[in-house]
N, C-alpha and C positions, 0 to 999 in steps of 0.2 A: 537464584530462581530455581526451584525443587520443579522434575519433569513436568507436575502436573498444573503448575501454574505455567510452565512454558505453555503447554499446549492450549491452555488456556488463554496466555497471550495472542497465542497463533491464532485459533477460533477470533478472536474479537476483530484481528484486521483482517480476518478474511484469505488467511493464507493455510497452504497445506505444506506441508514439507517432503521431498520426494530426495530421490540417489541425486539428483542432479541438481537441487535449490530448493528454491521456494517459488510453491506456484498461486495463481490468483485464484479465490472464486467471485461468483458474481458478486454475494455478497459484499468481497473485500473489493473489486472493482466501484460498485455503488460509493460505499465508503470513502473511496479513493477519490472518485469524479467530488463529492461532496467538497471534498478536501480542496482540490484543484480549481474548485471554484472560488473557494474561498481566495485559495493565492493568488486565481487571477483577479479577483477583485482589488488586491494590492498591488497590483500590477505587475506578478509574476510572468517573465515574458514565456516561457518554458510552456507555463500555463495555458497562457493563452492561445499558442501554436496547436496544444495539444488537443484542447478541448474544440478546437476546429476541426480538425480530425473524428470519422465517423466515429461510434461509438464500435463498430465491427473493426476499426483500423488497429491491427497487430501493435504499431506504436503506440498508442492511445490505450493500449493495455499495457505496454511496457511498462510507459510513464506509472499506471497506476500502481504495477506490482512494485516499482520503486518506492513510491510515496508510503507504501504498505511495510517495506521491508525496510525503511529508513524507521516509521514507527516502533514498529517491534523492536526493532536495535536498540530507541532510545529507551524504550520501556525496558527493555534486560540490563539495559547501565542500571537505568533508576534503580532496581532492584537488588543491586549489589554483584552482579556479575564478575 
């Protein structure tokens, strides 16, 4: 993956990249809750602890920046990383 499709992966989940990680934005939170619902429809339990949790709840953004950050990952394999 050449920089500029990196960053391009970033932009789609909704993440920035900073000295210390990777941070969420709202966009990539939306995307993430989307996501979370899905699993908790499958009866992700993880899911559905979270998504009880306000939408303001510091975990409940965690959760998301994870779901965000597991994407990107798999998407830099796919690409030949």
């Amino acid at each position: 993956m050449n920089p500029e499709a990196r960053q391009e992966a970033l932009k789609r989940r909704g993440l920035t990249e900073t000295q210390d990680g990777f941070e969420l934005t709202v966009q990539g939170f939306q995307k993430a809750s989307r996501r979370a619902q899905d699993l908790r429809k499958h009866g992700d339990a993880e899911a559905v602890r979270t998504l009880a949790l306000s939408p303001e709840d510091p975990l409940r953004w965690e959760y998301c920046r994870c779901i965000q950050i597991e994407a990107f990952t798999a998407e830099a394999r796919a690409s030949g990383i």
